[in-house]
C-alpha positions in Angstrom: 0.0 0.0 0.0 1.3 3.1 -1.0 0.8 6.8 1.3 1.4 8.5 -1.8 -0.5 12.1 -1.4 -3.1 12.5 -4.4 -2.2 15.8 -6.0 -4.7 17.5 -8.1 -3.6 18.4 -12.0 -3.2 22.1 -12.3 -5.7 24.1 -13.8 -4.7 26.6 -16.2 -7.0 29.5 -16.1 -7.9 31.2 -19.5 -9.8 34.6 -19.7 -12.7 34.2 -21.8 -12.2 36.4 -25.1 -13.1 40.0 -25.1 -16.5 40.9 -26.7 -17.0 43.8 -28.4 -20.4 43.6 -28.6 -22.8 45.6 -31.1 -21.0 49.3 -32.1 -23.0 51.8 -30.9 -25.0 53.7 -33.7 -24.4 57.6 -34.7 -26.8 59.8 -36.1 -25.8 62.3 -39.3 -27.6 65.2 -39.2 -27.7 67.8 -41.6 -28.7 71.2 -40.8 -30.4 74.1 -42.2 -28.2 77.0 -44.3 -29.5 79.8 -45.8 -27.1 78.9 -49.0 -27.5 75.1 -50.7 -30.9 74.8 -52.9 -33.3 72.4 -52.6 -31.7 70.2 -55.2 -28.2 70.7 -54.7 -29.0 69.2 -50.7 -31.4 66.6 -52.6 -28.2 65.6 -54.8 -25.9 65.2 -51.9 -28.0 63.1 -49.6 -28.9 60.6 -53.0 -25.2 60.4 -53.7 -23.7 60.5 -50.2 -26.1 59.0 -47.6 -27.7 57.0 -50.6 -31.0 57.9 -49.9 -33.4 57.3 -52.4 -35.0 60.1 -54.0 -38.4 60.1 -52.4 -36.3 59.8 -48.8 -34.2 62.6 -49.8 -36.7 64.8 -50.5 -38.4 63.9 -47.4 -35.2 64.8 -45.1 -34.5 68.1 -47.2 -38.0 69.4 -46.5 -37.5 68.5 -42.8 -34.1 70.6 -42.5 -35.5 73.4 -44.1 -38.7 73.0 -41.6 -37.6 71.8 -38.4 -33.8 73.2 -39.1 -32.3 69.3 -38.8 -32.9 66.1 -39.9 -31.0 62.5 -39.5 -29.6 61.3 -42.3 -27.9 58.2 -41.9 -27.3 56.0 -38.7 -24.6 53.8 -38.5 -21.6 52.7 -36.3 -19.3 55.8 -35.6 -16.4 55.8 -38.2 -19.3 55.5 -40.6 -21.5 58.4 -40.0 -18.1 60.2 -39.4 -16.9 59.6 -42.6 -20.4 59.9 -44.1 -20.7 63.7 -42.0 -16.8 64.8 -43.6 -18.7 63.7 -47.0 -21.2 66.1 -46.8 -19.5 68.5 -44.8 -16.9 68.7 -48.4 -19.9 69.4 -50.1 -20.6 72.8 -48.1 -23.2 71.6 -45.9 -23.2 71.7 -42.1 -23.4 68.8 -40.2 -23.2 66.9 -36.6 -22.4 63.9 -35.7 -24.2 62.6 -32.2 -25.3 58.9 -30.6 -28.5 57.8 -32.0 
């Protein structure tokens, strides 16, 4: 008979892998100006936010109403990069969470 001490195995702990989890979304919003036309913000939101043209016309009437309307929502580097898009195209805009 043996006194040999049991010894339990060695347990290796491993940190379970980092989550992200969903990327919060960003609102564009495009604000009123006293100097783009109708058509010219129409154009830009079509081409940049892709909006199609009924939406477009929509969200141009709305910043010309309200004075701001959301554009696009997305994760952040997005609507940044969608905002400097517009922005180029001489219209102001924010960025802000959604």
């Amino acid at each position: 008979m043996s006194n040999a001490t049991e010894v339990a195995p060695e347990c290796i702990v491993v940190p379970a892998p980092l989550s992200a989890g969903p990327l919060q979304p960003w609102a564009v919003i495009v604000h009123n100006d006293n100097v783009n036309t109708f058509e010219f913000v129409i154009r830009c939101l079509r081409e940049i936010a892709r909006l199609d043209l009924n939406l477009a016309i929509e969200r141009t009437n709305e910043i010309h109403v309200r004075g701001a309307s959301p554009v696009a929502c997305s994760h952040r580097e997005h609507a940044e990069m969608i905002g400097e898009r517009l922005k180029g195209r001489g219209l102001t805009v924010t960025i802000e969470r959604a």
